[in-house]
VOZABA-300349 format. One record per residue (C-alpha): residue number from 1; x, y, z. Coordinates in Angstrom, 3 decimals. Example, Ala and Ser with C-alpha at 12.3 -4.5 7.8 and 13.67 -1.06 7.14 Angstrom:
2
n, u, v, w
1, 12.300, -4.500, 7.800
2, 13.670, -1.060, 7.140
This chain:
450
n, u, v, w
1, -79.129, -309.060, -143.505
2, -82.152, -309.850, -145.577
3, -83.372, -307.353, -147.618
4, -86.353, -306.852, -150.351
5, -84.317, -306.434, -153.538
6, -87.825, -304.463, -155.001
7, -86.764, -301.806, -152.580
8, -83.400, -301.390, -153.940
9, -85.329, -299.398, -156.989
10, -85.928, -296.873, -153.832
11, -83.801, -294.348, -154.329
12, -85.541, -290.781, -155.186
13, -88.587, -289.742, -153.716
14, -91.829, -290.730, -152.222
15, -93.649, -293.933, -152.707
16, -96.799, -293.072, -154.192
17, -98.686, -296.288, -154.658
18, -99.301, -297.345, -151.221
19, -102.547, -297.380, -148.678
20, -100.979, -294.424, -146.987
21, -101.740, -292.295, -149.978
22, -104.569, -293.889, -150.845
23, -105.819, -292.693, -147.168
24, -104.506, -289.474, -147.753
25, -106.800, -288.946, -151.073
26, -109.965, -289.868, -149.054
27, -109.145, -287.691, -146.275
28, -109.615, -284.700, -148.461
29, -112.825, -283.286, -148.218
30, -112.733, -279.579, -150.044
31, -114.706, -280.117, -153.293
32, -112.594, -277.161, -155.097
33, -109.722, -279.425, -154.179
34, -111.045, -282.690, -155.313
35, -112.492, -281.165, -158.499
36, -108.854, -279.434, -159.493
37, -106.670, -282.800, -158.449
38, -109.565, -285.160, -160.859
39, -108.702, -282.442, -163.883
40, -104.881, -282.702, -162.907
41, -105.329, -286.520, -162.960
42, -107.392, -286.163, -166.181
43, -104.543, -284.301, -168.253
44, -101.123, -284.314, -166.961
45, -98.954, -287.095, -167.758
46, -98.811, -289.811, -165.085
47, -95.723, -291.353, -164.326
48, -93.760, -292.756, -160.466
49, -92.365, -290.379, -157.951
50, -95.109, -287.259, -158.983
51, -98.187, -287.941, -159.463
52, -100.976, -288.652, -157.916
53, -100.662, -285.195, -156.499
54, -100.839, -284.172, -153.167
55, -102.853, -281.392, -153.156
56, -102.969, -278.126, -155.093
57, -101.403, -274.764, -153.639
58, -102.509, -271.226, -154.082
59, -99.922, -269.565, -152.495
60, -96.072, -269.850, -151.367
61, -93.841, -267.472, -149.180
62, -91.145, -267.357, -147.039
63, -90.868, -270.914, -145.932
64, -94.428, -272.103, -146.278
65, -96.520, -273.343, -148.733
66, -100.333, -273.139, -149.091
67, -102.777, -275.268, -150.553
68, -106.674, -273.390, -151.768
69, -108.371, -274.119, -148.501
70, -105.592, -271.881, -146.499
71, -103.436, -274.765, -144.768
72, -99.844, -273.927, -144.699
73, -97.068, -276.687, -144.977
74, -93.411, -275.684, -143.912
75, -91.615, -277.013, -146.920
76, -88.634, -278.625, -146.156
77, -88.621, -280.204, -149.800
78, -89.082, -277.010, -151.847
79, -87.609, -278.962, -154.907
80, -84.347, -277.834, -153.912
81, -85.387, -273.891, -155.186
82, -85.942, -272.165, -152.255
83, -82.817, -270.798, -150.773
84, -84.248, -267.537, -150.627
85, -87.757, -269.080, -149.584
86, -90.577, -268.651, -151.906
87, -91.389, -265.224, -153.544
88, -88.820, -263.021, -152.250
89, -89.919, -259.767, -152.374
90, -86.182, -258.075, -154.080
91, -86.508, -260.840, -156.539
92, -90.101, -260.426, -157.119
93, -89.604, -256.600, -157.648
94, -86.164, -257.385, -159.852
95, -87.979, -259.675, -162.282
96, -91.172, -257.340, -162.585
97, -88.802, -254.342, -163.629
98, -87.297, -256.355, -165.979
99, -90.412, -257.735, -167.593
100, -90.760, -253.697, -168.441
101, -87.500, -253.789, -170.773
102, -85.507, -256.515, -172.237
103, -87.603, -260.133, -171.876
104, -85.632, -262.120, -174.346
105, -82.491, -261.775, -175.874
106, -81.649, -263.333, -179.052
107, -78.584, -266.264, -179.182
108, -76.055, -264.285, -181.016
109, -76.764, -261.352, -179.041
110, -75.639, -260.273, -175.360
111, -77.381, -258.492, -172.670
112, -76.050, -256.170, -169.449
113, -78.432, -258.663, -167.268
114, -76.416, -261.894, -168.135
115, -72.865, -260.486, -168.191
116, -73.538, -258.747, -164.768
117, -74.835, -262.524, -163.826
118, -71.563, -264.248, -164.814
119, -69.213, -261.292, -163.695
120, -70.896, -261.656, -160.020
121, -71.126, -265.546, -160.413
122, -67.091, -266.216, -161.357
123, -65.983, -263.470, -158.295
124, -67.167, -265.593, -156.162
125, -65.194, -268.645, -157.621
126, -61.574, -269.653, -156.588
127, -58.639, -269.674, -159.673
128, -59.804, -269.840, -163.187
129, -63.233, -270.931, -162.709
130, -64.264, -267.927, -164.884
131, -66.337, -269.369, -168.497
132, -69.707, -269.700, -167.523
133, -72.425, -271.418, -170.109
134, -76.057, -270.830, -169.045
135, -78.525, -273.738, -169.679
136, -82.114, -274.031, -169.115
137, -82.334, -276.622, -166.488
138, -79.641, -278.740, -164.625
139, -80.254, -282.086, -167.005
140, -78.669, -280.231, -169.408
141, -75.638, -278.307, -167.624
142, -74.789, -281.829, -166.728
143, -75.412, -282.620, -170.677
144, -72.824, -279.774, -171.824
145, -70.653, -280.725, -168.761
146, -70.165, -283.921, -170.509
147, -69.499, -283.143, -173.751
148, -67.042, -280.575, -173.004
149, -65.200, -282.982, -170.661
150, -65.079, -285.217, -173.744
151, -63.567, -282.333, -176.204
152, -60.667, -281.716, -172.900
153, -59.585, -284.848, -172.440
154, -60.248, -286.784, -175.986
155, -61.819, -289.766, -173.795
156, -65.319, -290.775, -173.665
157, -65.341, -292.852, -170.489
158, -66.901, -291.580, -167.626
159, -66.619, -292.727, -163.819
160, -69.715, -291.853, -161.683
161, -71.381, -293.565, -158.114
162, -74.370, -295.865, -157.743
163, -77.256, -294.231, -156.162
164, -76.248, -290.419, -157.854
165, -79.029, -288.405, -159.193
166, -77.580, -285.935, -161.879
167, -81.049, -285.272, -163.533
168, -83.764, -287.039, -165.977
169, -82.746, -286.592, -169.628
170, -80.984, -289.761, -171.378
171, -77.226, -288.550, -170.703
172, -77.564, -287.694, -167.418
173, -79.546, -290.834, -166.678
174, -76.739, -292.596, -168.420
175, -74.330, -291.494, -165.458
176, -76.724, -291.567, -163.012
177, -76.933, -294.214, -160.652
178, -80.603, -294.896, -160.057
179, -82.264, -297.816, -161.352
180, -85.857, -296.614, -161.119
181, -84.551, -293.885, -163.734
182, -83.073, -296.388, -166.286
183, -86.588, -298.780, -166.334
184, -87.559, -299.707, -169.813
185, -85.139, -297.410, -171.269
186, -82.887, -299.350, -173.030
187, -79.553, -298.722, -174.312
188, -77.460, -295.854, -172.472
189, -74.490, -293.997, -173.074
190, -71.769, -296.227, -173.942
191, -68.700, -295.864, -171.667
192, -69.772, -295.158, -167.861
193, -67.860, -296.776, -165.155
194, -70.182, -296.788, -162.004
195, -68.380, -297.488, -158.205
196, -70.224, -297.724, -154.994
197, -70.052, -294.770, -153.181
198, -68.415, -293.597, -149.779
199, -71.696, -293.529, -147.959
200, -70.948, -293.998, -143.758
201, -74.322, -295.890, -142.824
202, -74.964, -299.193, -144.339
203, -72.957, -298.675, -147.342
204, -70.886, -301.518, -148.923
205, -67.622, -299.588, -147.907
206, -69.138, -298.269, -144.702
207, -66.358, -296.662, -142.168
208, -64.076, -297.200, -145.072
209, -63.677, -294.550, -147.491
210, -60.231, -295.649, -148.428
211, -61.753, -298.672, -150.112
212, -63.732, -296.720, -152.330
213, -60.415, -294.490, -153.076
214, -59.166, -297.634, -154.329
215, -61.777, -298.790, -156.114
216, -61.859, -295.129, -157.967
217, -58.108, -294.941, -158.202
218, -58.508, -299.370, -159.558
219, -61.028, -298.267, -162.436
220, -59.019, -295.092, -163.734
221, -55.856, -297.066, -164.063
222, -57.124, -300.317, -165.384
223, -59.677, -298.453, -168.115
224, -56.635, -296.233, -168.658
225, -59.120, -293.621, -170.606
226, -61.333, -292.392, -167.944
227, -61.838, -288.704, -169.316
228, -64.450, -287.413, -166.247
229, -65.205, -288.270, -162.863
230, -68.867, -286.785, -162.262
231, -70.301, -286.703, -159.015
232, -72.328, -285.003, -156.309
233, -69.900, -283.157, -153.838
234, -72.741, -284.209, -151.103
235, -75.476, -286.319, -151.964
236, -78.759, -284.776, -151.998
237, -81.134, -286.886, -151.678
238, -80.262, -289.511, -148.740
239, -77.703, -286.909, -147.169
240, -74.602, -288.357, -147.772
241, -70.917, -286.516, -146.668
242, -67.628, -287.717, -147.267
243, -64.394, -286.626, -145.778
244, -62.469, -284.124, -146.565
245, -59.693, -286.747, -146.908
246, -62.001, -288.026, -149.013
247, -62.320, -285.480, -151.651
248, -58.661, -283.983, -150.969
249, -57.368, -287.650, -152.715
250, -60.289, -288.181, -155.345
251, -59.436, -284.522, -156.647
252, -55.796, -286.024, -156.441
253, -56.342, -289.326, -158.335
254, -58.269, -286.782, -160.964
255, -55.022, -285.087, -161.268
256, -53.018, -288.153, -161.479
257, -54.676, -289.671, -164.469
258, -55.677, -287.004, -166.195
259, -59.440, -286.866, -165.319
260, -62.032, -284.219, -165.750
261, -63.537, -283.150, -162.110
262, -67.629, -282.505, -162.899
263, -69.286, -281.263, -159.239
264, -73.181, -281.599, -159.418
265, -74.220, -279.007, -157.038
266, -76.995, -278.421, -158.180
267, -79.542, -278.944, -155.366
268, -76.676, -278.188, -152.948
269, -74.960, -274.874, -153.779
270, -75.994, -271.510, -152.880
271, -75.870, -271.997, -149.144
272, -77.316, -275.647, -148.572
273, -74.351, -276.731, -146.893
274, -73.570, -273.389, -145.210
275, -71.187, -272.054, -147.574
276, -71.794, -270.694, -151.082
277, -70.468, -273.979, -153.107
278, -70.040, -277.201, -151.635
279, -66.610, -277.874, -152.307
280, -65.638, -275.110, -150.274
281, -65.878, -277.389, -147.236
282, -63.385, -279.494, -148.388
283, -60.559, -277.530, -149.959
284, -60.874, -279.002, -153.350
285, -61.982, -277.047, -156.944
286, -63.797, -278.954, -159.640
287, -62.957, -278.275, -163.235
288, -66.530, -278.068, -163.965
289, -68.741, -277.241, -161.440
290, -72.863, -277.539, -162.535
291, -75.290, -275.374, -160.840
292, -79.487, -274.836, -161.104
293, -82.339, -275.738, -159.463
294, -82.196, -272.484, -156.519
295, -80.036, -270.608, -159.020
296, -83.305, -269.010, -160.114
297, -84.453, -268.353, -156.715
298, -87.406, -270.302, -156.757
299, -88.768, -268.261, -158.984
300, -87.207, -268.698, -162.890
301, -85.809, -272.047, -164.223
302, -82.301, -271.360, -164.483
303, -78.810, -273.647, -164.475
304, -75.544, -272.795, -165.213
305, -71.969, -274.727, -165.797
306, -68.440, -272.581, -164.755
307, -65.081, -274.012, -165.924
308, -61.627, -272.909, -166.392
309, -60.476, -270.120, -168.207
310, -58.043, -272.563, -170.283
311, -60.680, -275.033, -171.216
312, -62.130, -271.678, -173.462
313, -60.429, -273.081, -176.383
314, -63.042, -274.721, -178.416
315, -64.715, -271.821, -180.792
316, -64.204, -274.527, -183.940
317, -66.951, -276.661, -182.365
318, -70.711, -276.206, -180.714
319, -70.979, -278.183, -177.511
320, -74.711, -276.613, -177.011
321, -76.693, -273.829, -177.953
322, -79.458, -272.678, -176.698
323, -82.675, -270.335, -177.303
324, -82.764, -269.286, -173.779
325, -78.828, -269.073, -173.356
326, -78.382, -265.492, -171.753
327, -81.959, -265.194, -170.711
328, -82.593, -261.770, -169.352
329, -85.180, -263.119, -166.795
330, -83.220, -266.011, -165.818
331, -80.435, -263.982, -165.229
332, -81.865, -261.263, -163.216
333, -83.038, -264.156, -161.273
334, -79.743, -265.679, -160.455
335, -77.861, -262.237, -160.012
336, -80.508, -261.873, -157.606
337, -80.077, -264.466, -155.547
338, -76.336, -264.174, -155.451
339, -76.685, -260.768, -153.777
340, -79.307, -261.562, -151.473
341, -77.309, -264.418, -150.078
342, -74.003, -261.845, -149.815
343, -76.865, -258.697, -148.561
344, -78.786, -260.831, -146.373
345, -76.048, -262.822, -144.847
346, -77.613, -265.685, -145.620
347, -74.399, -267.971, -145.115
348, -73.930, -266.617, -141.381
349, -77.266, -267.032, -140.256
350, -77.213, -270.678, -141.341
351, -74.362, -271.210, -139.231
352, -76.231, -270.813, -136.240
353, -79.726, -272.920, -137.869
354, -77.098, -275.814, -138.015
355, -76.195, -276.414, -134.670
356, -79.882, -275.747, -133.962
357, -80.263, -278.885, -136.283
358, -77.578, -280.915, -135.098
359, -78.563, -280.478, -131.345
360, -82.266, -281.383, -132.279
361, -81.252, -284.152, -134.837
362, -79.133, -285.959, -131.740
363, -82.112, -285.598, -128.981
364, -84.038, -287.440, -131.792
365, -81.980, -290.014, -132.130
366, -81.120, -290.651, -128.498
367, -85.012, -290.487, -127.721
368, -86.487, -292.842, -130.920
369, -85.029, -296.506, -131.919
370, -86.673, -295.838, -134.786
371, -83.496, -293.386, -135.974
372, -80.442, -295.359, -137.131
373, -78.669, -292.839, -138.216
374, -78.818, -288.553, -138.562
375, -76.188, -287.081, -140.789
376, -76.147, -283.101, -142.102
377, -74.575, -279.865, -142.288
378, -75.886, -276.229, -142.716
379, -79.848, -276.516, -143.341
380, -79.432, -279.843, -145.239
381, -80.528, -282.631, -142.701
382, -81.169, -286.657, -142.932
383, -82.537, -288.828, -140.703
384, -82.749, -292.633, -141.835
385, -84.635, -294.883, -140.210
386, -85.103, -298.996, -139.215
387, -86.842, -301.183, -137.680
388, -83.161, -302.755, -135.737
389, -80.500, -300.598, -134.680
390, -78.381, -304.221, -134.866
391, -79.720, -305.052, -138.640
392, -80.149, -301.876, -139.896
393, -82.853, -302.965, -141.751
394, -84.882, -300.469, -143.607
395, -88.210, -298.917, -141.651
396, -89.663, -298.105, -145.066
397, -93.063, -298.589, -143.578
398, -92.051, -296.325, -140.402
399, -91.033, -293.603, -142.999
400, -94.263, -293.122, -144.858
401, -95.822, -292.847, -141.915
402, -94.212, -290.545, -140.202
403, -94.067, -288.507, -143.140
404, -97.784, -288.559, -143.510
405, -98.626, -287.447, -139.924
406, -96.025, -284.704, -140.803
407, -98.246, -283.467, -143.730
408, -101.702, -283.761, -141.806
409, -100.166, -281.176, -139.171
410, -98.347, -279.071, -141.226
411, -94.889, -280.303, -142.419
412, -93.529, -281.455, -145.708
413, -90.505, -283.081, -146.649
414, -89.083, -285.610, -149.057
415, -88.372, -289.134, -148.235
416, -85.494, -290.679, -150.111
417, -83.885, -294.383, -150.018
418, -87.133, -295.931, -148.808
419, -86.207, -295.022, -145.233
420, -84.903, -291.446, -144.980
421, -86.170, -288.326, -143.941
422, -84.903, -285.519, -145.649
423, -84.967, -282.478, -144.187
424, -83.901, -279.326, -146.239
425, -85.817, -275.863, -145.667
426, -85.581, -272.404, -146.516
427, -82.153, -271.016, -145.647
428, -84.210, -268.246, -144.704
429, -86.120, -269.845, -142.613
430, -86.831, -268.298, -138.931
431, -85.421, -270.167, -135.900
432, -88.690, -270.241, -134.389
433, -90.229, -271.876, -137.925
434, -87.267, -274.385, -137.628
435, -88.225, -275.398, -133.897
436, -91.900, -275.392, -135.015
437, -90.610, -278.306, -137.713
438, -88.492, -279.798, -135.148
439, -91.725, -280.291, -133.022
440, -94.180, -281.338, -135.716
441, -91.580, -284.456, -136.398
442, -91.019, -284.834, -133.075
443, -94.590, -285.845, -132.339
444, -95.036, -288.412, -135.702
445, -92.094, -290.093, -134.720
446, -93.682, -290.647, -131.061
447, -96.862, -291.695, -132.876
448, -95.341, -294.090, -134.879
449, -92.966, -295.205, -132.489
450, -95.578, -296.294, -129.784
């Protein structure tokens, strides 16, 4: 199959530089808008996969966004925040009580807020997943996931999958898989093993995750000091889900040669998938397990790594301080969310979204060529287009536009890969606000299809 090696870089995000968004831009006519997205040009930094912007919001609730004129977008890109939806009203209220009393607490001091935080956080853990660290952002729970997998195991080395996303900084970049995120950035961290991963549509071991078992199971016993495997339990991005046999024998082959589990779940915990953690769908426990991104609930920038109670043993160094580390705020926020997911039944409801999904997701594919391929669980949904059923080639072109007519009438999503649609709302979203999505994608696809 021929393919344009330039779009191999295509692995996060939208393509900015293209007619289509040139077209966009001139179809705005609101000089408020204009004016605000010429100042945002004028002194933000400029760099791929953000900027130009879109358009510039005013408000956000429930499952919508809105821009300054009053149009509404369904988000079903939300950064991967909005579990609750935007501005839940508990969390709101929570966070405005506690702006009345403690705002900051000190490193070297504690604070009821952050202890209640980890207390509910670890009960809903399996085992001895009870030591929780709270960081700032995910880059840097996958930072301190790292190093502490380093001061376990004594070994440096780390395995991780072409294609992952595990955040921006230079370490996570490091194990990282995507190229566009490694341009002009010279040496990374020494010692990171990076296998193909067990993707099941056009993937180098596609319909064959056994051959990437081996290939995991070939590098751990021929580098002989692997000391951490560090993956996403579902990609993200391009909606990706191995087996459960899968996982069942990489957690095995961790075991077997001494390796340090790290599960990035950070855009994918809290209910994504339809349960609370990932992992949970596949009978497995990491030994680290990184969380953020909707761990604030959309609200307050807040990430988190749990491990094992026996991995507490290393007061004589300092893997990673830091001045927000038991933030009263951000941990109001997350002890928020936790119990609005458990009050709300959050995880139940999203049971019956995903067969709503799935249904929709095959009368898509049975009615458009255009759809190679739809893969998903619980409210996290991808649909990858081509331009040949046969080839599989790419429909990068087919992607943008659907996307676009998407955002003229009211939709918004991500599109990741080059070629897929990735479709991840609100988990509160309403059933009739999912069919209304369902619809609006329904029609672009029949308008770029004919």
């Amino acid at each position: 199959m021929k393919q344009d090696k330039s779009q191999n870089r295509r692995t996060e995000g939208d393509i900015n530089g293209t007619k289509a968004r040139k077209e966009w831009h001139a179809g705005i006519t609101d000089a408020k808008t204009l004016q605000l997205l010429e100042k945002d040009a004028r002194y933000f930094f400029h760099q791929a996969l953000s900027t130009p912007c879109l358009d510039v919001l005013d408000n956000c609730n429930g499952a919508y966004i809105e821009n300054i004129s009053g149009k509404k977008y369904l988000d079903f890109h939300g950064n991967n925040v909005h579990q609750l939806g935007f501005s839940h009203p508990k969390l709101v209220q929570c966070l405005t009580e506690q702006l009345q009393g403690l705002t900051f607490s000190t490193r070297r001091y504690t604070n009821e807020p952050a202890i209640r935080f980890a207390e509910k956080l670890t009960s809903l853990l399996p085992s001895d997943l009870n030591r929780v660290l709270m960081t700032p952002n995910g880059s840097s729970a996958i930072g301190i996931a790292l190093k502490l997998a380093r001061a376990i195991t004594g070994k440096f080395k780390v395995v991780s999958f072409w294609d992952s996303f595990h955040g921006a900084s230079l370490d996570a970049i490091s194990v990282g898989g995507e190229a566009v995120f490694r341009e002009y950035m010279g040496p990374m961290m020494p010692g990171v093993e990076r296998i193909p991963p067990p993707v099941t549509y056009r993937g180098i071991f596609e319909g064959n995750e056994s051959k990437c078992l081996e290939h995991l199971e070939y590098v751990f016993a021929k580098e002989g000091d692997i000391g951490a495997f560090i993956t996403e339990t579902v990609r993200n991005t391009d909606v990706q889900l191995p087996s459960v046999e899968f996982w069942q024998e990489a957690r095995a082959l961790c075991d077997k040669y001494g390796v340090v589990l790290i599960l990035d779940e950070i855009p994918i915990a809290l209910g994504r998938t339809g349960k609370m953690f990932a992992f949970e769908h596949y009978g497995i426990e990491p030994d680290i397990l990184c969380l953020g991104k909707g761990l604030g609930g959309g609200i307050f920038p807040q990430a988190a790594i749990v491990t094992r109670d026996r991995y507490n043993n290393f007061s004589d160094i300092s893997l990673g301080h830091y001045t927000h580390e038991k933030s009263p705020l951000g941990a109001i926020a997350a002890l928020t969310t936790l119990e609005i997911i458990v009050e709300e039944k959050i995880l139940h409801k999203i049971a019956g979204d995903s067969l709503t999904m799935c249904t929709a997701m095959t009368i898509l594919k049975d009615k458009y060529d255009l759809i190679g391929d739809v893969r998903g669980r619980g409210l996290l949904w991808g649909i990858e287009l081509v331009t040949n059923r046969d080839t599989k080639e790419k429909a990068i072109h087919q992607a943008e536009q659907v996307m676009y007519e998407c955002l003229h009438n009211g939709l918004s999503f991500k599109v990741s890969a080059g070629n897929v649609l990735q479709l991840a709302p609100a988990l509160t979203i309403s059933r009739k606000e999912l069919k209304d999505a369902i619809q609006i994608l329904d029609n672009a696809l029949y308008r770029v299809s004919n």
